[in-house]
VMD Tcl script that draws the C-alpha trace (Angstrom):
set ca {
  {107.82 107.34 123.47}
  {104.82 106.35 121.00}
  {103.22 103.38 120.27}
  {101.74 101.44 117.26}
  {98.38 99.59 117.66}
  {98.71 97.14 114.54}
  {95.44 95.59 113.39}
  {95.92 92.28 111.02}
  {93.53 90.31 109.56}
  {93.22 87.79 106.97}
  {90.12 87.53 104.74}
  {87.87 84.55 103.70}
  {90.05 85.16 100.76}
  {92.72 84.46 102.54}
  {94.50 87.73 101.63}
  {96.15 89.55 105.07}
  {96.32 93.11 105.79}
  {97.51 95.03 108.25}
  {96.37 98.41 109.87}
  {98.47 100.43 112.01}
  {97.80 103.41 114.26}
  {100.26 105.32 115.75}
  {99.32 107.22 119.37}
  {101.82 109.65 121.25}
  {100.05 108.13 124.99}
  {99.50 104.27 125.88}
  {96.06 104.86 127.64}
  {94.56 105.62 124.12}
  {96.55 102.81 122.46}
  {95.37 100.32 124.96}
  {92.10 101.76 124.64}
  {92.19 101.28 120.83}
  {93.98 97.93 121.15}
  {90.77 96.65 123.27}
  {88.47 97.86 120.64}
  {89.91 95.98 118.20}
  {89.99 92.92 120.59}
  {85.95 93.85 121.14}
  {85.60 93.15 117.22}
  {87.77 90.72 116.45}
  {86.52 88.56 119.27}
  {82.78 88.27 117.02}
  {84.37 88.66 114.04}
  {83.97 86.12 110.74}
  {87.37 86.65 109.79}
  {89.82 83.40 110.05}
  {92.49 85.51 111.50}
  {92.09 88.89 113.12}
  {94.82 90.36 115.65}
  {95.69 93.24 117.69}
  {99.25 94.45 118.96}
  {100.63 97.47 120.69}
  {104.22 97.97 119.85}
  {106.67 100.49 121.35}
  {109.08 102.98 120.02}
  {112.32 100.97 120.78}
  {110.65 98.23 118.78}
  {108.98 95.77 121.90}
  {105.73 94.52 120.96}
  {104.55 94.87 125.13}
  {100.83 93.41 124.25}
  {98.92 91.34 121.64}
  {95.97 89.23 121.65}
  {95.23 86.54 118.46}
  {91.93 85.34 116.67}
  {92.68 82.61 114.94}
  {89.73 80.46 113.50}
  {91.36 79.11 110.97}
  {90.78 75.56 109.78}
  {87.74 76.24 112.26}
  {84.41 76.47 111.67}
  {83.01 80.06 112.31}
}
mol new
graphics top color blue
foreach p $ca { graphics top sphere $p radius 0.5 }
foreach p [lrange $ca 0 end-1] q [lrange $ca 1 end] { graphics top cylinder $p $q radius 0.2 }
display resetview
């Protein structure tokens, strides 16, 4: 089994993107997927998330930003 950390964010702009990173053991996805968290959580960005999907397709963990229509 692998798993894919996906990293989305949406600019000021308001143009998304999305980052993913694919790791062969979940102790260095999670540990990537908390990283991510660590930024997003000070980030300026209106929308930043982090995900950890599965092989057969499960998304098994994911944590939103979402400041939008907020003020940062």
């Amino acid at each position: 089994m692998f798993y894919t950390v996906l990293e989305i964010q949406q600019s000021v702009g308001g143009n998304p993107a999305c980052i993913p990173l694919i790791y062969d053991n979940y102790d260095a996805a999670l540990a990537q997927f908390f990283t991510i968290c660590a930024a997003a959580a000070q980030s300026a960005l209106p929308y930043h998330s982090a995900h950890i999907l599965r092989s057969d397709g499960i998304i098994i963990k994911g944590e939103i930003f979402d400041r939008r229509g907020q003020e940062v």
